[in-house]
N, C-alpha and C positions, 0 to 999 in steps of 0.2 A: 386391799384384798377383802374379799366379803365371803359370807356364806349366808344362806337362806333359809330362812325359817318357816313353818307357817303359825298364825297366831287368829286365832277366831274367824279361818275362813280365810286370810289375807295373808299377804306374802308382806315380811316386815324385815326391814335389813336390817343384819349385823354385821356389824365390822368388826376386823381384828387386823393391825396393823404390824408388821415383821418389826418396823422400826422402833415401833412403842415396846414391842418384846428386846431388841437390840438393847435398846437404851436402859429397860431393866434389868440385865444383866449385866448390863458395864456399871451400872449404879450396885451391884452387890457386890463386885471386886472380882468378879473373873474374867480372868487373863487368858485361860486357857479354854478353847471348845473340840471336844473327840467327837467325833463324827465320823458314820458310814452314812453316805445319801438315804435321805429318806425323799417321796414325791411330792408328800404332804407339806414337809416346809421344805425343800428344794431351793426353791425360787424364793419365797418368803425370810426366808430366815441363812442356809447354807450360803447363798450365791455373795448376798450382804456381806454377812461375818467374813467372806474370804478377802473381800476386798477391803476390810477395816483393819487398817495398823495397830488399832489398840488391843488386838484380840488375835491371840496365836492359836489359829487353827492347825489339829492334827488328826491327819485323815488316815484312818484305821482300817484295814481288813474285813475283820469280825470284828464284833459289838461288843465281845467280853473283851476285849482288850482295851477298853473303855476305864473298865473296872480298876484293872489294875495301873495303867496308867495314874487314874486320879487318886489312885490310893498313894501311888509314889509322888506324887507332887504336893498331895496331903503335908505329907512330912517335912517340906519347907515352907507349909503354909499359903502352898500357891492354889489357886480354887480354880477346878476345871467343873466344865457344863457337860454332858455329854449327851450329846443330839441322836436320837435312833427314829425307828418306826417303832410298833409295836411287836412286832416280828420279831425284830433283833432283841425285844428286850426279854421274850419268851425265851428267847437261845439263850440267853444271858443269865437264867437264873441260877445256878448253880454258881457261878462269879459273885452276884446280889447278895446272893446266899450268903456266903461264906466272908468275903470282904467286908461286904454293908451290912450285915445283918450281925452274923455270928461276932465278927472281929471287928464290928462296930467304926469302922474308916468311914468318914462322910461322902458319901457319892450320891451328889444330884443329878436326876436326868431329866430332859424336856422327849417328851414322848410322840410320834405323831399317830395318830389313828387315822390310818389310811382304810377309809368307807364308812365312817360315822358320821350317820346321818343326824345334819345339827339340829332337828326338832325332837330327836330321841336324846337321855339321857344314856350314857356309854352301855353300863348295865341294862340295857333296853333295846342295845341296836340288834338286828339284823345278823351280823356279823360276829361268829362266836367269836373269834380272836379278840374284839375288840371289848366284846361281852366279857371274857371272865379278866379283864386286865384289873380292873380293881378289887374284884373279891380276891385276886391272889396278894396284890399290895396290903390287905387288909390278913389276911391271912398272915403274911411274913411281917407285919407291925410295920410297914413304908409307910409314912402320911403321904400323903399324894392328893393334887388340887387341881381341878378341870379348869382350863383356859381355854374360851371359846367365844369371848368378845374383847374390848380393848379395857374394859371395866375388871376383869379379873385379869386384868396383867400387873397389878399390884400386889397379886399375893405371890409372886416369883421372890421380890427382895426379902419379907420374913422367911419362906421358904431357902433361901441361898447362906442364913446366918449361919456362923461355926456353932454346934451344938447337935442337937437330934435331930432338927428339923432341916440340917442340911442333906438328909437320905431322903431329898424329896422327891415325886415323881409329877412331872406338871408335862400334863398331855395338851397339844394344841392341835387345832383343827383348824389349819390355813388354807387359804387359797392362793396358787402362782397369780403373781400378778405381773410376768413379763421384764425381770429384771437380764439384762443380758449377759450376755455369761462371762465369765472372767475370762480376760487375757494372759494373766497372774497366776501361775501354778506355784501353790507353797510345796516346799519341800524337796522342789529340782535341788538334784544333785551339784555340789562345788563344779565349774568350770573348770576343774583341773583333771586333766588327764592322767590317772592314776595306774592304768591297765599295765602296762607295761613296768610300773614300779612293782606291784599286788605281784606279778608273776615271777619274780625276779626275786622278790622278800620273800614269797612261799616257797620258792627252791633251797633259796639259804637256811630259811630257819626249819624246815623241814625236812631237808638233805634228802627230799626225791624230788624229781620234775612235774609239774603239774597238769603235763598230758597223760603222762603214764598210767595203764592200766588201774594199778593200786592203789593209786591219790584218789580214786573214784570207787573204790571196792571195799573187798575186806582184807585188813592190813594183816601183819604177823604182829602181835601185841606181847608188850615186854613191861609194861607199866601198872602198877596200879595207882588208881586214884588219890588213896589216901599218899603216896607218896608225891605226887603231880602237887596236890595240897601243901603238903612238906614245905615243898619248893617255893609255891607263891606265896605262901605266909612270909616268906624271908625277904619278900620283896613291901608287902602290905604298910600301909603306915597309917594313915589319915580317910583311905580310900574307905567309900563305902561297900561293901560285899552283898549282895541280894543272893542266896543258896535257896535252891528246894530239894524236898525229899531226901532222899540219900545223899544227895551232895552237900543238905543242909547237917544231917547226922554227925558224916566226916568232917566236914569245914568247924563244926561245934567244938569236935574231940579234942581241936588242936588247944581249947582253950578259952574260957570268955572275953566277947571284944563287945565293948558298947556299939559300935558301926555295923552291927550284923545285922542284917536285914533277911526275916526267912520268909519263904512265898509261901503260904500251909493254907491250904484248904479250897482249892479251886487249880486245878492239874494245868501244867503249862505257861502261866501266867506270870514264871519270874521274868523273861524278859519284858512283857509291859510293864510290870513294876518298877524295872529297873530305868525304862524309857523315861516314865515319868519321875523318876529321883533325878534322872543326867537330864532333863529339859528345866527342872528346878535348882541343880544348883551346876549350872556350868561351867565352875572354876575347882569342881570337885570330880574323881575319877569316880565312878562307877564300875566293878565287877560282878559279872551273871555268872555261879556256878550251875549250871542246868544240867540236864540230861535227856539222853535222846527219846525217851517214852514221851519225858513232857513235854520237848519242843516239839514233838510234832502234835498235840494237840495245840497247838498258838504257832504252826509255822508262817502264817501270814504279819506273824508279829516281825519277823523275817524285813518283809518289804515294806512295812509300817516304818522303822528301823533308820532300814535304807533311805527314806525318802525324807525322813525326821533328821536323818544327818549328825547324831550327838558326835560329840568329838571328843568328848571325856567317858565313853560306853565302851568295854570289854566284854566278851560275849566268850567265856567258855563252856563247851558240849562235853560231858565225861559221855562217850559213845561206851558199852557194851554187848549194846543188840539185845536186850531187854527193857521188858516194864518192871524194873528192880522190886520197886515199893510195894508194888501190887503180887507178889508170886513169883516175881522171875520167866514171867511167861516172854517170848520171843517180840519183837518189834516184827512188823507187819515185810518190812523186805529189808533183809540185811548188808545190800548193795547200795543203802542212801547215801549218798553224799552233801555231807550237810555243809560242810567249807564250801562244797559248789554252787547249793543252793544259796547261800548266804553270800558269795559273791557276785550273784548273777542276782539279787535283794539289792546290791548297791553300796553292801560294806567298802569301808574304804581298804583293810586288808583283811585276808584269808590265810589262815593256816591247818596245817593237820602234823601230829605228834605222835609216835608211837614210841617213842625211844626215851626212856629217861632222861640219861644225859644231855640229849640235844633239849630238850625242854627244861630242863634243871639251869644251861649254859645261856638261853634263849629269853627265857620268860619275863626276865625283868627290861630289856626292849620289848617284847610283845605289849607288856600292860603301857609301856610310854609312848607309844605310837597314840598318832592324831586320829580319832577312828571315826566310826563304829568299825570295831580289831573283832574278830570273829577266829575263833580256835576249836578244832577238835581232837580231844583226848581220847585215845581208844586205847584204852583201859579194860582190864580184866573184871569179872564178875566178883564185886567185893564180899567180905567176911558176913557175917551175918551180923545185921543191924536191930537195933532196939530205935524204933519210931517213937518218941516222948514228942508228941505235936504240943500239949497243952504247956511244955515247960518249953520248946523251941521257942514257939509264938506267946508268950504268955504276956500279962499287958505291961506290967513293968518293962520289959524290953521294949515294948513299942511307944513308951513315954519319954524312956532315956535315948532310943536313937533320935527320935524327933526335938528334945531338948537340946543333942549335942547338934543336930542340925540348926538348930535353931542362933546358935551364936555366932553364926556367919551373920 
């Protein structure tokens, strides 16, 4: 791959090679690469890494789910690259923010600038998007280092160390040079035919049919959440719990547990959190307590999910029909069906719960199913909460669950 300069009148080549980049990241210990297509390294860099066994590609939605993915693999120490455009990494900063910056998680990205012209320096081009990418890295304290020949593909590996400088941001400006396209889709769902079980298990453990008007509406609600909670705590042991917001509140109340994992400071993003904790330690259960305000900002984390396949991932929705956290203001259409969307994502099962009892009698087959297990609680609007963010997430918690992960 090349790109062209000019230099005293004359056209003078640069090279930058995908594979010389490949190989520096397999030299720094990442295992894992998040990626939404970028067209800048397309060909150069995505098309490669799909086809290399050494490197478990996970292909995301949205770009903030990047974010939290590598924060959850963080925690058993497994180092993810996450490959964007420049685009997504602008969407992405309130994620940057709050995980990399604020709460200080190491997330590396390689960056592409799609339309930087390689005789201008970035800050120089043409191109505002591409123009303020590094006065904002500078601005939020990101070190961040231009790659644009094969000569600076050496500063990837001190950029990729455990430390500060793993929040690195390294922008490459590639050229397609015709690699053909993969045969190999990661992420195809298990060869087993499940539809017929999923439909059969959501009748049982749901005690309605899952044609019926109601499995897809607004239910009659008998539950509350902190009671739903009650419930699963009885089953909990060893599992790690990933809660946000109100559901982090309640799941707190019941008690402190080293394994608590709370998603604070970037709305929607416990299920990538949690993708990335079930992609790193596989032989451990993972539970999502979320809520329906916040999955719908991360619903493509939905078919992200799906397509990742974890089999140790539990996914429960406390549904209200509110943005609780925020004022209690209404969810945008109160007819979502979020069991449906997440079966039709590629969960292995679906459920929905309004009834205490059946969920109290239920639950602890729901968390032991082979999944990605997908559940909606529809739950009443709870008591009034006290938001203590700075004592949920505070950094002693996020040492001690990483420590106890750590002795697997």
């Amino acid at each position: 791959m090349e790109a062209q300069t000019a230099t005293t009148g004359e056209q003078t080549k640069i090279e930058l090679h995908g594979a010389n980049i490949i190989a520096a990241i397999k030299a720094s210990g990442v295992e894992f690469v998040l990626s939404v297509p970028d067209i800048v390294t397309s060909a150069g860099l995505l098309r490669p890494i799909a086809n290399d066994p050494s490197l478990r590609l996970v292909r995301v939605c949205k770009e903030d789910e990047c974010i939290g993915i590598a924060s959850g693999l963080h925690y058993s120490d497994k180092r993810a690259l996450t490959l964007i455009q420049y685009t997504g990494f602008l969407d992405s900063l309130n994620a940057i923010r709050a995980v990399g910056v604020e709460y200080k998680q190491p997330i590396c990205m390689m960056v592409g600038l799609l339309g930087h012209e390689p005789e201008r320096a970035p800050t120089e081009s043409g191109r505002y998007g591409v123009r303020i990418i590094e006065p904002i890295c500078d601005a939020m304290g990101i070190p961040h280092h231009l790659i644009s020949q094969d000569s600076d593909v050496a500063k990837i590996k001190p950029a990729d160390r455990v430390g500060p400088l793993w929040r690195a941001h390294h922008r490459a400006d590639l050229r397609r040079h015709g690699h053909p396209a993969s045969s190999h889709q990661p992420g195809c769902r298990r060869g087993q035919d499940q539809a017929c079980d999923r439909q059969g298990l959501y009748g049982f453990i749901s005690r309605r049919a899952a044609h019926r008007p109601e499995a897809a509406g607004v239910m009659t609600i008998v539950m509350k959440r902190e009671d739903c909670f009650k419930a699963l705590a009885r089953h909990v042991t060893d599992e790690v719990v990933v809660a946000t917001y109100s559901s982090a509140v309640e799941w707190n109340d019941l008690g402190p547990r080293v394994l608590n994992y709370f998603s604070m400071g970037a709305m929607g993003l416990a299920s990538s959190h949690a993708l990335g904790l079930a992609l790193a330690n596989p032989s451990r259960r993972i539970i999502v307590l979320d809520g329906d305000g916040s999955l719908l900002m991360n619903l493509g984390s939905l078919v992200t999910i799906g397509a990742a396949a974890p089999k140790n991932l539990v996914h429960f929705v406390s549904r209200n029909g509110t943005y609780e956290a925020n004022g209690g203001h209404p969810i945008p259409n109160q007819k979502a069906d979020f069991s449906g969307l997440a079966r039709s994502a590629g969960y292995a099962y679906t459920f929905d719960f309004n009834e205490l009892a059946s969920f109290e009698q239920q639950v602890g087959h729901v968390i032991g199913l082979q999944g990605p297990v997908f559940a909606t609680l529809h739950v009443e609007r709870s008591r009034p909460l006290t938001y203590n963010y700075p004592v949920l997430y505070a950094a002693d918690k996020r040492r001690a669950i990483k420590a106890e992960l750590s002795k697997r």
